[in-house]
N, C-alpha and C positions, 0 to 999 in steps of 0.2 A: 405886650398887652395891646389888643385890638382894641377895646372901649372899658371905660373904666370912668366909675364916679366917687368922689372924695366929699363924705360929710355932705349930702345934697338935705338940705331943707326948703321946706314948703311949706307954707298956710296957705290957705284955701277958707276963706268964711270965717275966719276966725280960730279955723278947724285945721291943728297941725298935722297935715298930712304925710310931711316925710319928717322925719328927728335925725339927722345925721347921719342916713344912709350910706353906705359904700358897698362899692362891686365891683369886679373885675373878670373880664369873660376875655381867655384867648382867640386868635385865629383859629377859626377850624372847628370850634368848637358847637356845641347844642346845648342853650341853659332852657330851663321853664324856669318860672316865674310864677310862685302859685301861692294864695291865701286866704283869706276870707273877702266879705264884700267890705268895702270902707279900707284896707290894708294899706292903699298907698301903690297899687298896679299900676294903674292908667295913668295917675301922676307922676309917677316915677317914666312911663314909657314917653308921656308928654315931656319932659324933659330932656329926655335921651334927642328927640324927635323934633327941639326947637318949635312944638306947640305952644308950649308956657316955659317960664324962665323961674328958676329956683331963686330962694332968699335968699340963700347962702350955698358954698358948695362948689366942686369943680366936676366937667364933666370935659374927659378926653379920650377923641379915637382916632388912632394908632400916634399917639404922643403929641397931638397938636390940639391945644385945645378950643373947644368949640362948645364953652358955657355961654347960655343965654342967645346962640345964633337963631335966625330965624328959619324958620322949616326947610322956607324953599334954599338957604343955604345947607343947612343939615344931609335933604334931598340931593342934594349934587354929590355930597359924600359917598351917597349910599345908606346914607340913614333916614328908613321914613318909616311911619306904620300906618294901618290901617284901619279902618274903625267897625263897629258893630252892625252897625244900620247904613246901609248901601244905596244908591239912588244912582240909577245909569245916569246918562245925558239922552234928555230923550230924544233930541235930534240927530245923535249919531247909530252909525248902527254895533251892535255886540262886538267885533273885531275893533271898529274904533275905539269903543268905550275900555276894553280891553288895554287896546294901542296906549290912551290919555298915561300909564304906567311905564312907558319908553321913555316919554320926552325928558324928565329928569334924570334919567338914570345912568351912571356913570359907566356904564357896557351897554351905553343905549346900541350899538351894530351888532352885538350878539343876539342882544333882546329882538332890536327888530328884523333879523333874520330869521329866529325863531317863530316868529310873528308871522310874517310874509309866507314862512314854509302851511301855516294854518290855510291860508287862502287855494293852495293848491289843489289840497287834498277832495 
């Protein structure tokens, strides 16, 4: 099992947003993740992604766990996500801002090979 969560709960405002969630997603695979607005998405992903830390609950990928780590530890895994509303860096330019998604990333030399091949073209 590549990631996997056991029983993940959350409040948020008062407002239980996850009740005892679990999931399991192998290597290799493609899940969606789909429901209504208020469902428990973005907190569930904020978890996975060491944004916010669950009440309860376990969250492990590929067998070591990493409930409650913080992002930029998550990040070095390979675990991050993205968000809705985007804002460059406005003193770098589009390749840079682009680039800022290497530095973490744990095939940062594939990444910025791919990267560097942009500028040639």
């Amino acid at each position: 099992m590549l990631l996997e969560g056991r029983g993940l709960c959350k409040t948020l405002r008062r407002v239980l947003a996850l009740d005892q969630v679990s999931f399991a997603v192998d290597e290799g695979t493609i899940v969606a993740l789909i429901g209504p607005n208020g469902a428990g998405k973005t907190t569930l992903f904020n978890l996975v992604a060491g944004a916010q830390k669950p009440d309860s609950g376990q969250i492990l990928f590929a067998g070591e766990e990493i409930t409650g780590r913080p992002a930029n530890a998550a990040c070095r895994l390979g675990l991050a996500r993205t968000f809705q509303v985007t804002r460059p860096f406005a003193t770098m330019t589009c390749l840079e801002n682009v680039g800022v998604a290497v530095v973490n990333s744990p095939r940062r030399e594939a990444t910025a090979t791919g990267c560097s091949r942009l500028t040639n073209s």
